[in-house]
C-alpha positions in Angstrom: -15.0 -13.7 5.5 -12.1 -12.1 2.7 -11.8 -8.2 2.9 -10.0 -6.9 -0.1 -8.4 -3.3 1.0 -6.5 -1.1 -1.6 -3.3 0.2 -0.6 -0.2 1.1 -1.7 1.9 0.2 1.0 0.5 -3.2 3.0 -0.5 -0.7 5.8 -2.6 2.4 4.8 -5.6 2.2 2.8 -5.4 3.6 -0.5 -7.8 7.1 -0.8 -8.3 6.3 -4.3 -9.5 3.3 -5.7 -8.2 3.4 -8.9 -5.1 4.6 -8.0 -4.4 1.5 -5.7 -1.1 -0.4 -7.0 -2.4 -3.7 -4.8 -5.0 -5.3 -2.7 -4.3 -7.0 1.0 -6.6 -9.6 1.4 -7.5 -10.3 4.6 -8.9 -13.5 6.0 -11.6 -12.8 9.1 -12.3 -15.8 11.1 -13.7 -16.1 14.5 -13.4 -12.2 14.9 -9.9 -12.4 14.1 -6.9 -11.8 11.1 -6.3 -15.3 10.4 -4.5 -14.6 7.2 -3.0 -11.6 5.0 -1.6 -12.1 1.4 -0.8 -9.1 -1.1 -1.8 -9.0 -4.4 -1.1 -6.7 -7.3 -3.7 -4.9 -8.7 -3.9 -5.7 -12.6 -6.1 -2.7 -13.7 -7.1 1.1 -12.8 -4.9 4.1 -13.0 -1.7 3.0 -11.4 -1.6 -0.9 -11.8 1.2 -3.3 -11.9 2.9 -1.6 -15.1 0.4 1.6 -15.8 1.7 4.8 -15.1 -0.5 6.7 -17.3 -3.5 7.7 -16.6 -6.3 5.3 -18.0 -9.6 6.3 -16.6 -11.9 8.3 -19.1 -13.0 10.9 -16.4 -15.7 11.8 -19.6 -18.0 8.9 -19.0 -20.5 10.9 -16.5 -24.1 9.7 -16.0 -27.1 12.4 -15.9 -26.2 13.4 -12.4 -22.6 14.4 -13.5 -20.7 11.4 -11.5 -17.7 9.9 -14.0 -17.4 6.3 -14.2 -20.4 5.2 -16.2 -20.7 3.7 -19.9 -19.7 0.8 -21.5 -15.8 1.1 -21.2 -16.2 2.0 -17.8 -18.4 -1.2 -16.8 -15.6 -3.3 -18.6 -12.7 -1.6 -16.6 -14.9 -2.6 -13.4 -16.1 -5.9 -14.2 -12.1 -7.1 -14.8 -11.5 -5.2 -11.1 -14.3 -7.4 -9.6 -12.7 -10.1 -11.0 -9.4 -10.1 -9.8 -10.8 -10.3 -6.0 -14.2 -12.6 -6.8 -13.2 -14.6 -4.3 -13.5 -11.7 -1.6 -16.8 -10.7 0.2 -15.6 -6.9 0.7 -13.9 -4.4 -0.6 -12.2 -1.4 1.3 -11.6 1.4 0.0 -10.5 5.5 0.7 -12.9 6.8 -1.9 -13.5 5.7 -5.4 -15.9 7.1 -8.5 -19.7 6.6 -8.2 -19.6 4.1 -11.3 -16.5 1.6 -10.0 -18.8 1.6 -6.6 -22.3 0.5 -8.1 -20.3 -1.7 -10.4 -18.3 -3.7 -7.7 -22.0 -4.0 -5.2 -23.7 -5.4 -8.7 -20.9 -7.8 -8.7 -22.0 -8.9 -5.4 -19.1 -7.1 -2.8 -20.3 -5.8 -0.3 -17.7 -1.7 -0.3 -16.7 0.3 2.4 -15.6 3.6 1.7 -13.7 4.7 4.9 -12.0 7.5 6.2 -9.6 5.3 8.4 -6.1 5.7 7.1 -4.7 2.6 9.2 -5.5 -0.9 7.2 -5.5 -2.8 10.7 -7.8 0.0 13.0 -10.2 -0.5 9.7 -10.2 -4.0 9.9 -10.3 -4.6 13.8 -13.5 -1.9 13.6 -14.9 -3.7 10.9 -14.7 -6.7 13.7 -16.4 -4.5 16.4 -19.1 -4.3 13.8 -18.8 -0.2 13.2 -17.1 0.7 10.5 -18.6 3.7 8.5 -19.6 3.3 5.2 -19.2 6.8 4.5 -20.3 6.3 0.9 -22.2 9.6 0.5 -18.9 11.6 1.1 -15.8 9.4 -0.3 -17.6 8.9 -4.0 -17.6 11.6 -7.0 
């Protein structure tokens, strides 16, 4: 299995999606780490080379949650993209949109309150990490 996590820093994970400057993609096999590589994020609000903010906060569906519309579902589709070749994606928290966006494009998301990107992964191993979904999307 390939979990992308967001972070900023190789080591924590990112609290906001979009605000993620890369992803470590880690390689599960036989319930271990077998491989790590870093790679930079290409898109969302501080990408490789953004440091303005690009996400239109306007988009909102019925219920009020930003991150729907046609723009937005173009901005998530290129973010799926760049980690296609993961099953998962870890995340701190990320908008209601990006999340249904990334599970139509067939990743399975966590949204964690784990800080630590290797006491996420090794629970992910144990088979309990939270997908504290309800909480860590807006």
């Amino acid at each position: 299995m390939k979990v992308a996590v967001v972070t900023n820093d190789a080591e924590t994970i990112s609290q906001h999606f979009g605000r993620s400057r890369f992803y470590k993609i880690i390689t599960i096999k036989d319930e271990k780490q077998f491989s790590q590589e870093i790679r930079p994020r290409g898109t969302g609000h501080y990408a490789q080379g953004q440091h303005e903010h690009s996400h239109d906060h306007t988009q909102h569906d019925p219920q009020g949650r930003h991150g729907f519309g046609p723009e937005a579902n173009d901005r998530h589709a290129a973010m799926a993209r760049e980690i296609a070749d993961c099953d998962m994606l870890i995340a701190g928290g990320m908008g209601t949109g990006a999340y249904q966006s990334f599970v139509n494009a067939g990743l399975k998301v966590i949204l964690t309150d784990k800080q630590n990107i290797d006491e996420a992964i090794d629970s992910l191993i144990e088979g309990n990490l939270e997908n504290l979904y309800q909480e860590r999307t807006d």
